[in-house]
C-alpha positions in Angstrom: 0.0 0.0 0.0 1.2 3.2 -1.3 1.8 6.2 1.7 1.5 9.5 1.7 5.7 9.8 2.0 5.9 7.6 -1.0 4.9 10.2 -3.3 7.0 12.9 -4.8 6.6 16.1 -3.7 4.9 17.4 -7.2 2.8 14.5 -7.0 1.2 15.8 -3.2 0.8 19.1 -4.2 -1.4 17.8 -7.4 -3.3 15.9 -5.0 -3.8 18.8 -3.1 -5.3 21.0 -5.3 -7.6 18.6 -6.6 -10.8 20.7 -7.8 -8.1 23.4 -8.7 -6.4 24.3 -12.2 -2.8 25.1 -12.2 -3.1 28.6 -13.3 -6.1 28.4 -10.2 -3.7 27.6 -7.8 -1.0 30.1 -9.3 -3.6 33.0 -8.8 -4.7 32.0 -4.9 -0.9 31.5 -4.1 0.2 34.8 -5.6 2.9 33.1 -7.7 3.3 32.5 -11.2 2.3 29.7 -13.3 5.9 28.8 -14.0 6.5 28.3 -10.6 3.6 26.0 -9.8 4.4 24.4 -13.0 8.2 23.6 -11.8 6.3 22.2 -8.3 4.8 20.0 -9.5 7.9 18.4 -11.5 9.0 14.4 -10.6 10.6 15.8 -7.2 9.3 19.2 -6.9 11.6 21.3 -9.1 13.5 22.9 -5.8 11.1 25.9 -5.4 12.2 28.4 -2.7 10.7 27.7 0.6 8.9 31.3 0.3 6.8 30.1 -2.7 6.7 26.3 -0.7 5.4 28.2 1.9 2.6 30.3 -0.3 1.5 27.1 -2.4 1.0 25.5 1.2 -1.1 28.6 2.2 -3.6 28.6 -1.0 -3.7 24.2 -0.3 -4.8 24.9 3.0 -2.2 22.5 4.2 0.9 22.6 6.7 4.1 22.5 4.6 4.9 19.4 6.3 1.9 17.5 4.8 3.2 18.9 0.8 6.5 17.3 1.6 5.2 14.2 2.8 6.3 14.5 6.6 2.8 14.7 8.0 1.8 10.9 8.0 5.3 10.0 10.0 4.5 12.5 12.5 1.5 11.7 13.0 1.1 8.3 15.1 4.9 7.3 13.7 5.4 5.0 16.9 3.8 3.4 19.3 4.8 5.9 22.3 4.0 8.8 20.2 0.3 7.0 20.0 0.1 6.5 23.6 0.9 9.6 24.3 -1.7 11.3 21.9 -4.5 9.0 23.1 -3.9 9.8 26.5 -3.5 13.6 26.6 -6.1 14.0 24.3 -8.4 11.9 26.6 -7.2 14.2 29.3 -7.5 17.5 27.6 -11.2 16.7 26.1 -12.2 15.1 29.9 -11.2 18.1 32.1 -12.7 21.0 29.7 -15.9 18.6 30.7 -14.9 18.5 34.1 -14.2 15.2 34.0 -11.4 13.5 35.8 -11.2 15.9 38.3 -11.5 14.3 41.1 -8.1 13.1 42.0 -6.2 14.4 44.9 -5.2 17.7 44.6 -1.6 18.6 44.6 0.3 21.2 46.4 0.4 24.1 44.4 4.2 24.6 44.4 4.3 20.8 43.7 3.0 21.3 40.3 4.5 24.7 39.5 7.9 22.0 39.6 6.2 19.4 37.8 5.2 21.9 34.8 8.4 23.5 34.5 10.0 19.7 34.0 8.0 18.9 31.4 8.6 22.6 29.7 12.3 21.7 29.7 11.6 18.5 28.5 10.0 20.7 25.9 12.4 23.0 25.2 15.0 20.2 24.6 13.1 19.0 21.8 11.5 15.5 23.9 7.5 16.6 22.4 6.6 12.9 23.8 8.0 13.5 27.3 6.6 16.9 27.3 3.1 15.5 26.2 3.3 12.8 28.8 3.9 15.0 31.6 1.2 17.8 30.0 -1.9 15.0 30.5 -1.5 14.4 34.7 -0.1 17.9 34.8 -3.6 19.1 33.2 -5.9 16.7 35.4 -3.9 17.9 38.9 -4.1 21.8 37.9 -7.9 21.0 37.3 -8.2 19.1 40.9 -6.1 22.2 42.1 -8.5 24.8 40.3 -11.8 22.9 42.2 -10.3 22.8 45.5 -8.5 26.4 46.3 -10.1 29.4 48.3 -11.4 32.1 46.5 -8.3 34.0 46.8 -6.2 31.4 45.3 -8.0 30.6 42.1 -6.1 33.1 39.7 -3.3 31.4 40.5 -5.0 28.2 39.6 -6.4 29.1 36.8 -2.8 30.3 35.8 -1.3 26.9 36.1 -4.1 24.8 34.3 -3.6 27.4 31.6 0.6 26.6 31.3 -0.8 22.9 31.1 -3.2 23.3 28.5 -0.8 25.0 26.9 2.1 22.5 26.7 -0.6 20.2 26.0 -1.1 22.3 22.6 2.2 22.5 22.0 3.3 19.1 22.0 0.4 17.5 20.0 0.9 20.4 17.2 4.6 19.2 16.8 3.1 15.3 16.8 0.5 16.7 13.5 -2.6 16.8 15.9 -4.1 20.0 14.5 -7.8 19.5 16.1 -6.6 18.9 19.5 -3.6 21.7 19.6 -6.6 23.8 18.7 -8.9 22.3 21.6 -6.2 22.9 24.0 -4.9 26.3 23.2 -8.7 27.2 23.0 -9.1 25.7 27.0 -5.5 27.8 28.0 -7.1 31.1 26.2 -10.5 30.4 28.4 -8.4 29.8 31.8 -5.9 32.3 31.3 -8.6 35.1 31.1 -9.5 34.3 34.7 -5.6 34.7 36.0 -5.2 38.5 35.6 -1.3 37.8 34.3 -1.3 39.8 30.8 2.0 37.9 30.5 0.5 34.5 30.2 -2.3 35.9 28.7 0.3 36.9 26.0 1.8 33.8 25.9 -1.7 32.1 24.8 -1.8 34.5 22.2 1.2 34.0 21.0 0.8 29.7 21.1 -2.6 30.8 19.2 -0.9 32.3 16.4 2.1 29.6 15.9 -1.0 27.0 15.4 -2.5 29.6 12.8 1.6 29.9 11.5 1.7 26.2 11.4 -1.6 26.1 9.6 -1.4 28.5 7.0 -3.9 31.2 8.7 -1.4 33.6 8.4 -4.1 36.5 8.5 -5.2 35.4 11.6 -1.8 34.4 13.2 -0.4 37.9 12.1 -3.4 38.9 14.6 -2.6 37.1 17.3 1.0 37.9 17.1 0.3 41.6 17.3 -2.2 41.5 19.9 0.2 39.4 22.5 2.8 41.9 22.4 1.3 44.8 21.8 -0.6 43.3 25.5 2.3 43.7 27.2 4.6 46.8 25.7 6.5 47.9 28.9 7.3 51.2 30.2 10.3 53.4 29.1 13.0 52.5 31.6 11.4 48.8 32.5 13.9 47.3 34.3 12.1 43.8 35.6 14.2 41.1 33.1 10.7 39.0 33.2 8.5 41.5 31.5 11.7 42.5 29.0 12.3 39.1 27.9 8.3 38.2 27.7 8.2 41.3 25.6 11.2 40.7 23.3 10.2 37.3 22.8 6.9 38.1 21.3 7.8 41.3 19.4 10.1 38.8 17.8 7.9 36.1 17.2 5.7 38.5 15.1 8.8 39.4 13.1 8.9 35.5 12.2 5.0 35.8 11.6 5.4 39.0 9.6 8.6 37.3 7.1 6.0 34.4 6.6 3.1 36.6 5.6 5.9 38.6 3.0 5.6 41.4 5.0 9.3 42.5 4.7 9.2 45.9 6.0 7.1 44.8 9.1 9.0 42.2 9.8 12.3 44.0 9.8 10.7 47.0 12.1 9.7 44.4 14.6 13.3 42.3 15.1 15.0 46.3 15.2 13.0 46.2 17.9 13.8 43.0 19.3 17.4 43.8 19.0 16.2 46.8 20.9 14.8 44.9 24.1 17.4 42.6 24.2 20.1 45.2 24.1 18.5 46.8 27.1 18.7 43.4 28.8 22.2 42.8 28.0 22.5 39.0 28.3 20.0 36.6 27.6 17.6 35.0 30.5 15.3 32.4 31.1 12.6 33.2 32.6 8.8 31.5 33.2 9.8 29.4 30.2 10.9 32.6 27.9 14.4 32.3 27.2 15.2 35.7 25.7 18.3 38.1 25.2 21.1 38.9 22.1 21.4 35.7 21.2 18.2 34.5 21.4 16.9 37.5 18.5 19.8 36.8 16.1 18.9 33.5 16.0 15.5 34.2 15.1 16.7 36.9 12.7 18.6 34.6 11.1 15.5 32.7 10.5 13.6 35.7 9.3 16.4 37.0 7.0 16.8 33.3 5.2 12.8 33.2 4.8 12.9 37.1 3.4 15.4 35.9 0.9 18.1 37.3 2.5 20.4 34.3 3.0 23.7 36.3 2.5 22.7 37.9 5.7 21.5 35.4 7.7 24.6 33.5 7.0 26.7 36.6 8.3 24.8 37.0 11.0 25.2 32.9 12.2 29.1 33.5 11.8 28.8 36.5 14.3 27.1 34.4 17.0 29.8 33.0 19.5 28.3 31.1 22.9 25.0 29.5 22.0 24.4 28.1 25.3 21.7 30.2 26.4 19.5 28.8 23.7 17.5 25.8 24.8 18.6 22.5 23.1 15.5 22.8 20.5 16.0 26.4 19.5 20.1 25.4 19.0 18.3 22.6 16.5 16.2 25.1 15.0 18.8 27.2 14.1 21.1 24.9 12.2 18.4 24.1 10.4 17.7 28.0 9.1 21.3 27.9 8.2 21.3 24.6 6.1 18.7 26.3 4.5 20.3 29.8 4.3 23.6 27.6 2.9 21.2 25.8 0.7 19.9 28.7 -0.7 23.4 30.0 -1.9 24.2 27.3 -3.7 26.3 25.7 -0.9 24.5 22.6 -1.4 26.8 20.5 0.1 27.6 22.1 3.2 23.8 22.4 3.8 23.6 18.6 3.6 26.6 18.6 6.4 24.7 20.6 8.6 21.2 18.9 8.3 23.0 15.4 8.4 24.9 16.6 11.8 21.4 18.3 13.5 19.5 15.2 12.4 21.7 12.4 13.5 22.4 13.8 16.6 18.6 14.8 17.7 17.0 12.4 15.3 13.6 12.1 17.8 13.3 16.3 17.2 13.8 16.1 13.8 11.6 14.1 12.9 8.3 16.2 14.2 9.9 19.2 11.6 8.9 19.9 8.3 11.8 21.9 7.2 14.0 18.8 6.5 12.2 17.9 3.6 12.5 21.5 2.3 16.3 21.6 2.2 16.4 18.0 1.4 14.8 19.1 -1.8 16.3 22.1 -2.3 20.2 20.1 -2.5 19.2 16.4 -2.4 21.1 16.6 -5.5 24.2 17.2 -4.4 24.7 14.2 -2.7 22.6 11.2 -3.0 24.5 9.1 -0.2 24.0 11.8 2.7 20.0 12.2 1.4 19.5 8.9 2.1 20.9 8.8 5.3 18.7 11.7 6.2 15.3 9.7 4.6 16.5 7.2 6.8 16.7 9.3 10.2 13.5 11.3 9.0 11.7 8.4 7.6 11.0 10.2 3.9 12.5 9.7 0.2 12.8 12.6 -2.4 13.7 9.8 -4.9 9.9 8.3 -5.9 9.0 9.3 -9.4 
C-alpha cells in the first residue's frame, strides 16, 4: 500500500489542489504559473521555501503535509500514539470536568512538575513533554476545584501553562484538532488569572498554530495583539516583562517574514534587537528564554525566509556562545542555516549541517517539516547523505 511519504513532492501538491487548475492555484498563491508548474515536477523542481510556503497557504495545508512528513509524524510509533490517546483523553475530559477528582496537589508541587516537562519541551523530547502535560492538566484541574477564593487566579494560571504544553506538543506530533482544543481551553483559563504575561503567551501559542496552519491573517493577529498586550514602560527594568516582551515582538517578526511582510518584519526584530540590548545577556525566565542571542537566531531565521540568506549567514558566523538557547532552539537554528547555505548554492555544506542536526537529535527532527524542504532544495548534491537523512526522518525525495 502506497503512503502519503511515498509520493513525490509534485505529485502531493497535485493531489492537493484537486478541484483546482494550475493557473487556479497560481492565482490563490500569488505566484506565477511557471513556478507551480516547476512544483509539480517528478521531485518538486527545488522551489524556494517562500513560494513552498505560499503554495501550502492557497492548499490549506501545513508545509509538512506537501512534503510528505505529516503521515510519520502523525502516530509514527507506538509511544508517540500513547501519548496522543492519553493527553487527548485528558484534555477533552477536564474541559468537561471530568477527571477531576483526584487528589489535589500542592500548588508549588506542580508549579515543579510543569516547569520539568517545559524543559523537556524545550530540549526538543514533544513525547516526554506531552506525557507530563496530561497528569499535569488533570492535577491543575483538581487544584482549580479545590483552592479558596483568593487562590483561584493562580490556579487558573497553572491549568492554563498545562493546557498550553498540551497544545504544543500534539501540534509538533500533527494533531491540528486537539492543539486547537487545547490552546482554545489555555485562552479560556488564562482570562481568569489576571497575568497579561501568560495571557500573551496564549496569544502568541494561538498564532504559531494559525503559522503552522497557514492562517497567516489570523496568526499575524494574534502575534500583534500578544505583544502589543504587554509593551513595557520606558525605563522597565524587571528582566521578566523585558524578555516576555522581546520574545513576542520577535515572534511577530517570524510571523510577519512568513506573511511577506518584509518591512514589518524588519521594524519588529530592530525592535527585538532593541529589548534585548537593554537586557544585556539573555535569561530564562517563566519558560521565555530571551536576550542577544536568542533575537539573532531568530533573525537569522527571518532573514533566510525574506530571501536574505547572504545575511542570515553573516549573522550565524557572528554568533559566538549559544548556550543560552535551549537544546531545540540550537536545533532550530542549524536548520535556518542549512537552509540559508542551501539557498546559496552551498548545497553541500547544507547537507553537512542537516546530516549533523539530524543524526544527533533524530527524535526532534523528525516532528519538523523543514528537513524535507532543504532536502529538496540540495538532495542533488549528494545522494549518499540524502538517504541517510530519509533514513533518520523516515521520507525519500527519490519516488517518481
Amino acid at each position: 500500500m502506497t503512503q502519503w511519504s511515498d509520493y513525490s513532492t509534485g505529485q502531493r501538491i497535485k493531489m492537493l489542489r484537486a478541484g483546482l487548475t494550475q493557473e487556479q492555484l497560481a492565482e490563490a498563491a500569488g505566484v506565477s504559473l511557471a513556478t507551480v508548474r516547476k512544483a509539480e515536477k517528478s521531485r518538486g523542481g527545488g522551489i524556494g521555501l517562500p513560494s513552498l510556503l505560499k503554495l501550502s497557504a492557497a492548499l490549506h495545508a501545513d508545509v509538512s503535509v506537501v512534503l510528505g512528513q505529516q503521515a510519520p509524524r502523525r502516530s509514527a510509533l507506538i509511544s508517540d500514539r500513547a501519548m496522543l490517546r492519553e493527553l487527548s483523553r485528558t484534555v477533552h475530559d477536564t474541559a468537561a470536568g471530568v477527571g477531576t477528582d483526584v487528589e489535589p496537589p500542592i500548588a508549588a508541587d506542580l508549579q515543579a512538575d510543569l516547569e520539568n516537562a517545559w524543559s523537556d519541551y524545550r530540549a526538543g523530547d514533544y513525547t516526554r513533554a506531552g506525557a507530563l502535560a496530561a497528569p499535569a492538566i488533570a492535577q491543575a484541574a483538581a487544584l482549580l476545584k479545590s483552592v479558596p477564593d483568593e487562590q483561584r487566579c493562580a490556579a487558573h494560571g497553572l491549568l492554563a501553562d498545562a493546557y498550553r504544553l498540551a497544545s504544543y506538543t500534539a501540534q509538533f506530533h500533527g494533531a491540528r484538532d486537539l492543539a486547537y482544543a487545547a490552546i482554545g481551553h489555555a485562552h479560556h483559563h488564562v482570562g481568569k488569572a489576571s497575568d497579561p504575561l501568560r495571557s500573551a503567551m496564549v496569544d502568541c501559542g494561538r498564532s504559531w498554530i494559525y503559522m503552522r496552519d497557514a492562517r497567516l491573517a489570523k496568526a499575524t493577529s494574534a502575534a500583534e495583539t500578544a505583544f502589543a498586550a504587554i509593551e513595557p514602560r520606558y525605563g522597565e527594568r524587571d528582566l521578566e516583562v523585558l524578555a516576555t516582551y522581546g520574545w513576542h515582538v520577535t515572534f511577530a517578526a517570524v510571523v510577519a517574514s512568513r506573511d511577506g511582510n518584509a518591512d514589518r518584519a524588519r521594524d519588529l526584530l530592530s525592535q527585538g534587537h532593541a529589548v534585548a540590548a537593554r537586557m544585556g545577556r539573555d535569561v530564562m525566565i517563566n519558560g521565555t528564554s530571551y536576550g542577544p542571542t536568542t533575537v539573532t537566531a531568530q533573525a537569522i531565521g527571518v532573514h533566510t525566509v525574506m530571501g536574505e540568506p547572504g545575511k542570515a549567514l553573516a549573522l550565524a558566523r557572528s554568533l559566538g556562545d549559544l548556550s543560552p538557547l535551549p537544546q531545540a532552539a540550537r536545533n532550530r537554528l542549524a536548520l535556518d542555516i542549512a537552509l540559508a547555505q542551501a539557498d546559496t548554492r552551498q548545497h553541500d555544506a547544507a547537507l553537512d549541517t542537516l546530516l549533523d542536526v539530524c543524526s544527533r537529535h533524530p527524535d526532534w527532527a523528525r516532528h519538523q517539516a523543514l528537513p524535507g524542504a532543504i532536502m529538496q532544495r540540495s538532495g542533488h548534491a549528494s545522494t549518499t547523505r540524502v538517504r541517510k537523512l530519509g533514513g533518520i526522518l523516515g521520507i525519500s525525495l527519490f519516488t517518481q
